[in-house]
C-alpha positions in Angstrom: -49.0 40.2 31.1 -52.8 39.7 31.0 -54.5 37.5 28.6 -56.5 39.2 25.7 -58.6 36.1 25.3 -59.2 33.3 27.6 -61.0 30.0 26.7 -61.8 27.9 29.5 -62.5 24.0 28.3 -64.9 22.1 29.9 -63.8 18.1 29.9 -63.8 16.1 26.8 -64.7 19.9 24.7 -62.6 21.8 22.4 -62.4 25.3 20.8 -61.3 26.9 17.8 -59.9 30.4 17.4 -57.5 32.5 15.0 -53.9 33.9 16.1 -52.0 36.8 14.8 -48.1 36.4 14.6 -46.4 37.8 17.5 -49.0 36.8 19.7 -48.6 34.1 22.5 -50.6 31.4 23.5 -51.1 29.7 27.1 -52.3 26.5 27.7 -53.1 25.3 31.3 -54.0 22.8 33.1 -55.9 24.2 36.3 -56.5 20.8 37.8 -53.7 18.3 36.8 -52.9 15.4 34.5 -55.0 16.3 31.4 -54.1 16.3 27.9 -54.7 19.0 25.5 -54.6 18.4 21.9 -53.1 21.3 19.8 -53.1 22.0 16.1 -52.7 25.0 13.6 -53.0 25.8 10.2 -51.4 28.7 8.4 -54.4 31.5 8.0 -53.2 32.3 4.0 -53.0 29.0 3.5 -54.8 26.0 5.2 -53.1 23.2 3.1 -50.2 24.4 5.3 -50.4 22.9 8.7 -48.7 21.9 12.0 -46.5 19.0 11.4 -45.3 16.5 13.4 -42.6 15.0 11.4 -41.6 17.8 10.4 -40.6 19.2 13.8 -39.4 15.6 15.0 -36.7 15.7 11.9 -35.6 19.1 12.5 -35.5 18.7 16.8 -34.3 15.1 16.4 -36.0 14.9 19.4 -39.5 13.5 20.1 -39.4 15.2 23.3 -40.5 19.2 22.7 -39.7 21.6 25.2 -38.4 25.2 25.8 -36.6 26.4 22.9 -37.9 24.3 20.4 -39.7 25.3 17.5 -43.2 23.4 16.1 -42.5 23.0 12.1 -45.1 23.4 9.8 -45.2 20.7 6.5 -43.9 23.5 4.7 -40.8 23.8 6.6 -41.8 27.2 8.0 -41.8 27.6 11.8 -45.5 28.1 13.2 -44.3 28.2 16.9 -41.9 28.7 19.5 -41.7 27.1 23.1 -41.1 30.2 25.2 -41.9 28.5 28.6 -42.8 24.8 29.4 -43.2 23.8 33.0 -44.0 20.2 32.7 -41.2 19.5 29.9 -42.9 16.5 28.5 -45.7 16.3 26.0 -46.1 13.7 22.5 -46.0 14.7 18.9 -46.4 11.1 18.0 -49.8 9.5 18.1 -52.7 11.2 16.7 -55.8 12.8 18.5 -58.7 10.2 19.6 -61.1 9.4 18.2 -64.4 6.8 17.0 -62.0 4.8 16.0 -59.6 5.2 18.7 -62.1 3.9 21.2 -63.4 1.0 19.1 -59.5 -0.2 18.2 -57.9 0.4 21.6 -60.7 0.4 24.0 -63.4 -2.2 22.1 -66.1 0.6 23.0 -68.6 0.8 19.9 -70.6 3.5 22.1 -70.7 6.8 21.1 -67.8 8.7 23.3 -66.0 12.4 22.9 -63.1 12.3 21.1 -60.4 15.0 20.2 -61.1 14.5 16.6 -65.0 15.1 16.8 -63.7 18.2 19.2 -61.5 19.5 16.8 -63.9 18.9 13.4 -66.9 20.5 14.9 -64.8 23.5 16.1 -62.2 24.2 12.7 -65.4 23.6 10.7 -66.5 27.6 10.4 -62.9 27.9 9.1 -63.4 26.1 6.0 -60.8 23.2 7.9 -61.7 19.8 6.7 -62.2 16.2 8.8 -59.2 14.7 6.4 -57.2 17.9 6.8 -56.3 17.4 10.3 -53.1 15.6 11.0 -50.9 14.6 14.1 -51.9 16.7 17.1 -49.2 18.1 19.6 -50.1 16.5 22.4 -49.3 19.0 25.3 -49.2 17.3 28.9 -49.3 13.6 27.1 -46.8 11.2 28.7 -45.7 9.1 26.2 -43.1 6.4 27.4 -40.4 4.4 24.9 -39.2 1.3 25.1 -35.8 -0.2 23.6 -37.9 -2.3 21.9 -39.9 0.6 20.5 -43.5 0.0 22.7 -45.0 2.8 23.2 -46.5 3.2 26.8 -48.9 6.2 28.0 -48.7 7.2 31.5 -50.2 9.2 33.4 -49.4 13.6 32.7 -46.7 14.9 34.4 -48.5 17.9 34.8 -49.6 19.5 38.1 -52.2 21.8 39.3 -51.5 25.4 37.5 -48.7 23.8 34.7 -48.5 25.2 31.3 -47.1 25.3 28.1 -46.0 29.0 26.6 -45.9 29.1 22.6 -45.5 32.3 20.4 -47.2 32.6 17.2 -44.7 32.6 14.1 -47.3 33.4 11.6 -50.7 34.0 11.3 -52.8 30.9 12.4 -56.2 29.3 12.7 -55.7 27.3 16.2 -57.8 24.4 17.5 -57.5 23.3 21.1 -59.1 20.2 23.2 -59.6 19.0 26.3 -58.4 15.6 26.2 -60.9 12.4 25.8 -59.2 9.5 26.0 -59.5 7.9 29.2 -55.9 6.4 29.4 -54.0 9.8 28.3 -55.8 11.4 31.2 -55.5 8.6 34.2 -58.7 7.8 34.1 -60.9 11.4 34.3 -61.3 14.2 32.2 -60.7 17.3 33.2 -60.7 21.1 32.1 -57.9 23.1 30.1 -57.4 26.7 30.3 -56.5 28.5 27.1 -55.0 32.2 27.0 -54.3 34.2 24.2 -51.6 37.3 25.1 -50.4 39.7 23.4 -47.9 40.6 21.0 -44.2 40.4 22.4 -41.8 43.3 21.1 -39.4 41.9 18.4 
């Protein structure tokens, strides 16, 4: 099936874009082990958005896949995994950024983050800095420990990997590049984003 709408990311960039339900969406890694940051808000209703607890309750799983469904805060399915061919990505910590680098990384220097990516890019929607939450963080590689450390490794993902959702209701989408040096092992990269079209029901 060919794309309707392709994005391609540069590193440490992000994009936003509206989807219709029924359509799918494609992210790719072209080059390997990078990170791309998803979220979505409902498109009658942006208090409505992707939710990370939500979806960990309902999974009881912190590790998303094929099959699962991404909740909404609302309870309402946004999205369905139709294809995953790296079968690990993170739905716990949130998207980088200022203070992600001046916490974890004790840089004060001005630096890309996911969170300026995805601000600057759900702004023409009328999507607010405080109204982003938790990011599903597709290709992250995010390690548990018994005694609950968390430890991020490098992406699982390989040249050409991606992650196949379909839309469950209408949607205003934003997408990053990753830019957080240790989600990424060490480099940024590109992501490839594809919008396809409606599957029959």
């Amino acid at each position: 099936m060919e794309p309707t709408r392709t994005v391609h990311l540069p590193p440490q960039t992000g994009t936003g874009l509206e989807i219709r339900r029924g359509e799918l969406l494609r992210i790719i890694d072209p080059t390997g082990e990078q990170v791309s940051d998803l979220v979505s808000f409902a498109r009658d209703d942006l208090r409505e958005w992707l939710s990370s607890g939500r979806t960990i309750d309902y999974a009881n799983n912190i590790y998303l896949t094929t099959g699962h469904t991404l909740y909404s805060n609302r309870s309402r399915p946004m999205w369905t995994i139709l294809e995953d061919t790296v079968g690990r990505h993170d739905f716990l910590l949130t998207p980088c950024s200022p203070d992600t680098f001046r916490i974890i990384y004790g840089n004060t220097d001005p630096h890309p983050s996911c969170f300026g990516n995805l601000v600057e890019n759900l702004a023409p929607f009328g999507i607010t800095p405080d109204a982003i939450p938790t990011t599903f963080n597709v290709f992250m590689n995010v390690g548990v420990g018994e005694d609950g450390q968390l430890a991020i490794l490098p992406p699982r993902s390989r040249p050409g990997d991606y992650l196949l959702l379909k839309a469950e209701m209408d949607m205003v989408v934003g997408v990053t590049a990753c830019s957080a040096e240790l989600s990424n092992n060490g480099s940024f990269k590109p992501i490839d984003v594809e919008v396809l079209a409606s599957v029959p029901s």
